[in-house]
TIVO-2410 file (N, C-alpha, C; in nm, 3 decimals):
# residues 115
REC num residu      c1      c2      c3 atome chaine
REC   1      X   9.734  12.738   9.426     N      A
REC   1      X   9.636  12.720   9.323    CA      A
REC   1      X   9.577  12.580   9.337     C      A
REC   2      X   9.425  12.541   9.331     N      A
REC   2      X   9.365  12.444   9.311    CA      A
REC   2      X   9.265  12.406   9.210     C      A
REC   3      X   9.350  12.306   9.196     N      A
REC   3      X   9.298  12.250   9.047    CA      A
REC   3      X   9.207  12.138   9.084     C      A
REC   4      X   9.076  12.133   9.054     N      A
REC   4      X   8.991  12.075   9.091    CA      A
REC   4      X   8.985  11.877   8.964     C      A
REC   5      X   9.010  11.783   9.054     N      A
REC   5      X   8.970  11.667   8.948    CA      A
REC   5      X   8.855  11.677   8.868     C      A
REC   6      X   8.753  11.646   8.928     N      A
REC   6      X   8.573  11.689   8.900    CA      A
REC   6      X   8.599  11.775   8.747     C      A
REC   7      X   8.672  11.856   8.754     N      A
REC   7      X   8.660  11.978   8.617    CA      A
REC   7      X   8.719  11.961   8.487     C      A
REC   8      X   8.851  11.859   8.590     N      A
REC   8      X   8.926  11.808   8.470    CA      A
REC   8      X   8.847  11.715   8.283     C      A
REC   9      X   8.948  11.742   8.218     N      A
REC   9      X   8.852  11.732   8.092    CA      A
REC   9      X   8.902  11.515   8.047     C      A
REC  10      X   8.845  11.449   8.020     N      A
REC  10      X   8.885  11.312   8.033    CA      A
REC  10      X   8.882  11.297   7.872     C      A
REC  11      X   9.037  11.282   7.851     N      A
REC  11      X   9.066  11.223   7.691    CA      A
REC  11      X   9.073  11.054   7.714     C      A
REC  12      X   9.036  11.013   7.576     N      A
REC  12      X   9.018  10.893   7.590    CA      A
REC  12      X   9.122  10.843   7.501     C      A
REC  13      X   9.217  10.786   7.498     N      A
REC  13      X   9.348  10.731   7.456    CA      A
REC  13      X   9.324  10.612   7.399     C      A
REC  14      X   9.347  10.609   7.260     N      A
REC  14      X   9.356  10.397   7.212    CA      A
REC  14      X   9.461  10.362   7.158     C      A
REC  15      X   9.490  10.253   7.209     N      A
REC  15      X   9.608  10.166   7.218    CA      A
REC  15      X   9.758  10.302   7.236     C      A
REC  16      X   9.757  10.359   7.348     N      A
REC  16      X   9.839  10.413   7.413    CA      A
REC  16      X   9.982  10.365   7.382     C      A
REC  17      X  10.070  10.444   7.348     N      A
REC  17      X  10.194  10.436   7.310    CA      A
REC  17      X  10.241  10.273   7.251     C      A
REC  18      X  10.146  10.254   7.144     N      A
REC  18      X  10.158  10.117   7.084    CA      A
REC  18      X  10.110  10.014   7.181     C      A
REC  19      X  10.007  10.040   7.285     N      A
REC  19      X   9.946   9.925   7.430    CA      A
REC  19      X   9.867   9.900   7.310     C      A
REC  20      X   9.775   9.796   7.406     N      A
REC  20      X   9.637   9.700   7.351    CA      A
REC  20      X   9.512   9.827   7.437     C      A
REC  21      X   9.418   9.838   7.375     N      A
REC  21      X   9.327   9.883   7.466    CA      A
REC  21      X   9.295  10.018   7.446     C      A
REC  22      X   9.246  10.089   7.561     N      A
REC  22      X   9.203  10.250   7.569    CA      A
REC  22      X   9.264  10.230   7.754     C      A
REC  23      X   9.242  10.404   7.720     N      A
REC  23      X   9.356  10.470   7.867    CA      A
REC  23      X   9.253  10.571   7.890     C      A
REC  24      X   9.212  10.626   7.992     N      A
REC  24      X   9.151  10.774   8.045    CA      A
REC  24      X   9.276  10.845   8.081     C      A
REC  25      X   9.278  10.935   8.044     N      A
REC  25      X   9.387  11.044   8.089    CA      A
REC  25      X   9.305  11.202   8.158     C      A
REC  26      X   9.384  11.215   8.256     N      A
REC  26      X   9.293  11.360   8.308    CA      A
REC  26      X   9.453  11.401   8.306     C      A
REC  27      X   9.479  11.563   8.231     N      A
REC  27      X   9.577  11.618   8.223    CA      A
REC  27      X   9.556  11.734   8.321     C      A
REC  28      X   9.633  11.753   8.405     N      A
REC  28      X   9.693  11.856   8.507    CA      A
REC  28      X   9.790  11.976   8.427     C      A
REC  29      X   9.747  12.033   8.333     N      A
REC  29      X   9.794  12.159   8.286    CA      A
REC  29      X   9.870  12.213   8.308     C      A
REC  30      X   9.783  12.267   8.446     N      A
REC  30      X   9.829  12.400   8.482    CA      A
REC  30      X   9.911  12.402   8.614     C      A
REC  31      X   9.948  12.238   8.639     N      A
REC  31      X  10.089  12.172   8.675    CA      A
REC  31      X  10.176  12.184   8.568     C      A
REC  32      X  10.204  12.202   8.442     N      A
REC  32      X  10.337  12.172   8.361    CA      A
REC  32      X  10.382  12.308   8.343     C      A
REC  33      X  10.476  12.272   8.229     N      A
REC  33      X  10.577  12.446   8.232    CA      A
REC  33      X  10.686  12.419   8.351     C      A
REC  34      X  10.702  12.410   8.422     N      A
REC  34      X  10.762  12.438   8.519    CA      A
REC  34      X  10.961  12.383   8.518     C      A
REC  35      X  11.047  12.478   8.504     N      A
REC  35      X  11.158  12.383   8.466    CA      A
REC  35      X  11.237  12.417   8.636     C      A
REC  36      X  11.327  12.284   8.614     N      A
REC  36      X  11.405  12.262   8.753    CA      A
REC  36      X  11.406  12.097   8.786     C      A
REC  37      X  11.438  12.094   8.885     N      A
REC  37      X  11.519  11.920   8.922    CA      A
REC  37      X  11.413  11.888   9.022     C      A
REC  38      X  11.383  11.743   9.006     N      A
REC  38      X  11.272  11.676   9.094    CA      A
REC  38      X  11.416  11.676   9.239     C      A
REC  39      X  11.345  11.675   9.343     N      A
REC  39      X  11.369  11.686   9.460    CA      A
REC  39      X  11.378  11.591   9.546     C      A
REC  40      X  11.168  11.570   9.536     N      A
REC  40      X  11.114  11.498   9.601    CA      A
REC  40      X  10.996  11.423   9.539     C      A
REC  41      X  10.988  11.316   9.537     N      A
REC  41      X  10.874  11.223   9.445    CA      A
REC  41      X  10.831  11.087   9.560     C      A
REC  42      X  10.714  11.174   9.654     N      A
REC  42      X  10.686  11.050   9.721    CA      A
REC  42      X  10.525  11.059   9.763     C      A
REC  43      X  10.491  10.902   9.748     N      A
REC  43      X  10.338  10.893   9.772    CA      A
REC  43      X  10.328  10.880   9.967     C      A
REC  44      X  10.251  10.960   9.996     N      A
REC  44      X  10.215  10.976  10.117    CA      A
REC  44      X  10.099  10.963  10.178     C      A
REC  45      X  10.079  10.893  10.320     N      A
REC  45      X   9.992  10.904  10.373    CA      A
REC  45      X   9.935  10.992  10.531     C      A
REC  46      X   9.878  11.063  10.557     N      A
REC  46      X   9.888  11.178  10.630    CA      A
REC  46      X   9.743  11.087  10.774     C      A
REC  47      X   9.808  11.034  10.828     N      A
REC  47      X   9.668  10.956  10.917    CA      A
REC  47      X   9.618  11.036  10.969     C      A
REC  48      X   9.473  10.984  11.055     N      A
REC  48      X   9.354  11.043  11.131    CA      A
REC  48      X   9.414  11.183  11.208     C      A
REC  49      X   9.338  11.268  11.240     N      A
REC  49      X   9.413  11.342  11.321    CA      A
REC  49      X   9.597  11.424  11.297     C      A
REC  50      X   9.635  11.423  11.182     N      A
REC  50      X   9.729  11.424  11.169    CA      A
REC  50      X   9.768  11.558  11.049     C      A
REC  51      X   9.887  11.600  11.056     N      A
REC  51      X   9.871  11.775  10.953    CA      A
REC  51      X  10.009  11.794  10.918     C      A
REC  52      X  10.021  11.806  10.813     N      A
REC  52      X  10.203  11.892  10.740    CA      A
REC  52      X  10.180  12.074  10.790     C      A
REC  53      X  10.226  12.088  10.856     N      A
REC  53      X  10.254  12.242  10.919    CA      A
REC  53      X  10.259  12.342  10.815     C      A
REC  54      X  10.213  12.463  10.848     N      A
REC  54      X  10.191  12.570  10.709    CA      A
REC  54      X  10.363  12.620  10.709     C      A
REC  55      X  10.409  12.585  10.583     N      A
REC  55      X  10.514  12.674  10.581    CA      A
REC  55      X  10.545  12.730  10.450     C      A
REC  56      X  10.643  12.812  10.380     N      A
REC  56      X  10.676  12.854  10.260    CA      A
REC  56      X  10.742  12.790  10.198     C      A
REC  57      X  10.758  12.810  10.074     N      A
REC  57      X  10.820  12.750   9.942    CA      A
REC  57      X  10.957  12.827   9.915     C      A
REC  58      X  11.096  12.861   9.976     N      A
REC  58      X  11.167  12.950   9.869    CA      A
REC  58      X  11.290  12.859   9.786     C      A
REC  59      X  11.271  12.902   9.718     N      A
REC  59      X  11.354  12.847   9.551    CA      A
REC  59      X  11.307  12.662   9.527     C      A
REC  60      X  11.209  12.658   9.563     N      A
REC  60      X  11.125  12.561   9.492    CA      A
REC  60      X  10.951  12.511   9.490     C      A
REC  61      X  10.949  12.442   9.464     N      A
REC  61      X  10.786  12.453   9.419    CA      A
REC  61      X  10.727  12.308   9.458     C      A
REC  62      X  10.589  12.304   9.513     N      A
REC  62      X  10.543  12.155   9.546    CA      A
REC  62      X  10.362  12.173   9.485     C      A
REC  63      X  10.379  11.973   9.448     N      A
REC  63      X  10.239  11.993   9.398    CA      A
REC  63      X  10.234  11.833   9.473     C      A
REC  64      X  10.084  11.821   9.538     N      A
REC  64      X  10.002  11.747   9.641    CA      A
REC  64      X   9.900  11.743   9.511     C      A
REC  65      X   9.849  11.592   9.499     N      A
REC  65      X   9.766  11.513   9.391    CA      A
REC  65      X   9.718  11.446   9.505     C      A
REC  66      X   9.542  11.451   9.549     N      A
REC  66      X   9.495  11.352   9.629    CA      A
REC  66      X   9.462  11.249   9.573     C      A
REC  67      X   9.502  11.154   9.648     N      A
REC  67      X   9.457  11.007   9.594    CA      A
REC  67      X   9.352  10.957   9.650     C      A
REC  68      X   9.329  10.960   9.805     N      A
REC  68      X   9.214  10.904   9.889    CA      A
REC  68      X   9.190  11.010   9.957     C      A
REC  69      X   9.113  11.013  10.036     N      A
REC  69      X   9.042  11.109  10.142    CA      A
REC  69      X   9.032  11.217  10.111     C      A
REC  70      X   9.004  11.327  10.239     N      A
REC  70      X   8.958  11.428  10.227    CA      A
REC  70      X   9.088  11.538  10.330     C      A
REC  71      X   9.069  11.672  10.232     N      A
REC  71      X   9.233  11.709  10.321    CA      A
REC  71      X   9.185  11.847  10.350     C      A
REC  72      X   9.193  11.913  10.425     N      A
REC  72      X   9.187  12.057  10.448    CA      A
REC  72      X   9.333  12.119  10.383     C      A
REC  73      X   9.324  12.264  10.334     N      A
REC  73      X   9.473  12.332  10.284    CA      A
REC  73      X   9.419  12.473  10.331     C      A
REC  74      X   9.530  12.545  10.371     N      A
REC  74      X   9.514  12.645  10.387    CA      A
REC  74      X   9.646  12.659  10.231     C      A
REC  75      X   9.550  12.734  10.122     N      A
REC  75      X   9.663  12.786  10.022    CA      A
REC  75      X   9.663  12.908  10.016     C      A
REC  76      X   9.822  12.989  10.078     N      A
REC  76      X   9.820  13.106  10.077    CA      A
REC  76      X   9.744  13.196  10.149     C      A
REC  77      X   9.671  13.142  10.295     N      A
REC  77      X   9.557  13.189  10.357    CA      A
REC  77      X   9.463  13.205  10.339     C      A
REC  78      X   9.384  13.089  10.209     N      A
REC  78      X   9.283  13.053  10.178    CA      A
REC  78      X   9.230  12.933  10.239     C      A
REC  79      X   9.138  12.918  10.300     N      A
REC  79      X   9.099  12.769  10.345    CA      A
REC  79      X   9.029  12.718  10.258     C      A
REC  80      X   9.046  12.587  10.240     N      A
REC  80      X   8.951  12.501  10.114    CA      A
REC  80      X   8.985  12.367  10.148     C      A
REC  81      X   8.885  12.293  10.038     N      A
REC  81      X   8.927  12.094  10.130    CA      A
REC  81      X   8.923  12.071  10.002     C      A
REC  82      X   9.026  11.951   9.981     N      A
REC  82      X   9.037  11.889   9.924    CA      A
REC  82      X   9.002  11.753   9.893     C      A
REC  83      X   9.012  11.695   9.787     N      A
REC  83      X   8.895  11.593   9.724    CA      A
REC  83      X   8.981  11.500   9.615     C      A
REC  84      X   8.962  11.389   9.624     N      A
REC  84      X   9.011  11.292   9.527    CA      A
REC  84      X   9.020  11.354   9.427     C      A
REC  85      X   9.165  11.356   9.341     N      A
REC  85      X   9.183  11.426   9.202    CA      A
REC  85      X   9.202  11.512   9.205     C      A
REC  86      X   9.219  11.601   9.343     N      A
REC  86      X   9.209  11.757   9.331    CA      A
REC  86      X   9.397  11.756   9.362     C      A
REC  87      X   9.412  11.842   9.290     N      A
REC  87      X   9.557  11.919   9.303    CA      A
REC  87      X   9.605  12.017   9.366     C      A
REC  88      X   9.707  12.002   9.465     N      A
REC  88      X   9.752  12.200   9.527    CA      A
REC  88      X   9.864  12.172   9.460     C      A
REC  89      X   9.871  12.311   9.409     N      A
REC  89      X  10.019  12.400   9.324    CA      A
REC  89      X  10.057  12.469   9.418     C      A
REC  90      X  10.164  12.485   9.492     N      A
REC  90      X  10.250  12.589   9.596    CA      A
REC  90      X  10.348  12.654   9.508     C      A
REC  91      X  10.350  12.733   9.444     N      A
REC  91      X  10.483  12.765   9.369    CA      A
REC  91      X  10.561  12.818   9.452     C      A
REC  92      X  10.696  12.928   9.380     N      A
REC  92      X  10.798  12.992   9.481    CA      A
REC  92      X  10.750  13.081   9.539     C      A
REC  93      X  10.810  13.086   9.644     N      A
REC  93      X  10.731  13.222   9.734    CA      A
REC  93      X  10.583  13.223   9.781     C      A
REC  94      X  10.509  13.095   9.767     N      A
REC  94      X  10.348  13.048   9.830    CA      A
REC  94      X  10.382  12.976   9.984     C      A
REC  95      X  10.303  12.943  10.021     N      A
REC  95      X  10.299  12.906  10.158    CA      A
REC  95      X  10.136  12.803  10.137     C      A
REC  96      X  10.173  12.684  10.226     N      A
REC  96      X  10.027  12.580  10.242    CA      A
REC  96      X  10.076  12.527  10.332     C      A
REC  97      X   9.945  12.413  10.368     N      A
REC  97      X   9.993  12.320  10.468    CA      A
REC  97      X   9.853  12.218  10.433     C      A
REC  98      X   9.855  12.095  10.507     N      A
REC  98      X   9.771  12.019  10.441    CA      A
REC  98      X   9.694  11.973  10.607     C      A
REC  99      X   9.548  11.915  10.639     N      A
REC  99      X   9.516  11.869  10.764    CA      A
REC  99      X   9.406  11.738  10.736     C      A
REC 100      X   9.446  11.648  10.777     N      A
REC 100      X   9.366  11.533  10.783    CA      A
REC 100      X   9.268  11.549  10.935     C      A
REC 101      X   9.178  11.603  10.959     N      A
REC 101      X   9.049  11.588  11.071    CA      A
REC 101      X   8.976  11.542  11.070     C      A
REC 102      X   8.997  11.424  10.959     N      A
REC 102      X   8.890  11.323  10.945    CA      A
REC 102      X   8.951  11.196  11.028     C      A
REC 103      X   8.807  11.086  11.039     N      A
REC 103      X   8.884  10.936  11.093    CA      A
REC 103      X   8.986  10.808  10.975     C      A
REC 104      X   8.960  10.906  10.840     N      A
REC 104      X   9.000  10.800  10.775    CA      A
REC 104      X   9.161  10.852  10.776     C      A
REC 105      X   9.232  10.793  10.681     N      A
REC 105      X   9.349  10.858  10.631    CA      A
REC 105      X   9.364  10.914  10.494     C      A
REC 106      X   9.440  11.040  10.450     N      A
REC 106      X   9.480  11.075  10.301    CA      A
REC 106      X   9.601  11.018  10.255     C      A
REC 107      X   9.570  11.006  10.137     N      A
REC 107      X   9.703  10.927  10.072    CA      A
REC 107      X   9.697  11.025   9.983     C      A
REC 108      X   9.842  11.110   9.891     N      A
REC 108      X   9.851  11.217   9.833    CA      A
REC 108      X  10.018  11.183   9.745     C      A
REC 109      X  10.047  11.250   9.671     N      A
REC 109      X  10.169  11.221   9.594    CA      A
REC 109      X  10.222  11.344   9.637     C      A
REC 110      X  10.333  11.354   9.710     N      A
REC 110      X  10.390  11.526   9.688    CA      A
REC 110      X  10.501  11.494   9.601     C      A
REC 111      X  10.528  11.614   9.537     N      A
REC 111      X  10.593  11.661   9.414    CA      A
REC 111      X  10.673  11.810   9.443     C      A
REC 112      X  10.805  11.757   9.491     N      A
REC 112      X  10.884  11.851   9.457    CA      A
REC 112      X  11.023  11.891   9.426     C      A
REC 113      X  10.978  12.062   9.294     N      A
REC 113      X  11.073  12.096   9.220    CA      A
REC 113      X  11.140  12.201   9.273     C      A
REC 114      X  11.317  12.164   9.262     N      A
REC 114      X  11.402  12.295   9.318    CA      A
REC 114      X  11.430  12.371   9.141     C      A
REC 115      X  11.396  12.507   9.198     N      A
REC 115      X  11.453  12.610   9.060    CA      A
REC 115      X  11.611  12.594   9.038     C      A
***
């Protein structure tokens, strides 16, 4: 599943959990719900020329948050590119893979939960 940044809805937060100021928040939804144990929590960078191999998900779940660049995914044998802010959901039993064919590099957060 891809959750597009661009669509996301921007709440505007003041003085955030007793802070000074205002906060933008873009909430990822239809990322939550999900119960089980963090795994894996790491910010990544995927250089020029460079690809995470398509493979499956079983008994846990990963979510990829782009931070920079531009990423190709095959989700579930869908091809689509990805875009600053944009989210892939792999749940159990999905299959992706991610491809940098650009000259720059992606930087991305993967996120993952074992059931």
């Amino acid at each position: 599943m891809i959750i597009r940044g661009d669509l996301l809805e921007q709440q505007t937060m003041e003085k955030p959990r007793g802070g000074e100021g205002t906060a933008i928040r873009m909430a990822y939804e239809a990322a939550c719900g999900f119960k089980g144990e963090v795994t894996n929590f790491a910010m990544m960078q995927l250089d020029a020329g460079s690809s995470i191999g398509y493979h499956a998900h079983e008994g846990d779940m990963e979510i990829y948050l782009i931070l920079d660049g531009v990423a190709k995914t095959s989700d579930n044998g869908e091809e689509e590119i990805l875009n600053p802010g944009d989210m892939l959901v792999t749940k159990d039993g999905e299959s992706h893979n991610l491809v940098n064919d650009t000259l720059e590099p992606v930087t991305f957060l993967a996120l993952i939960i074992k059931h």
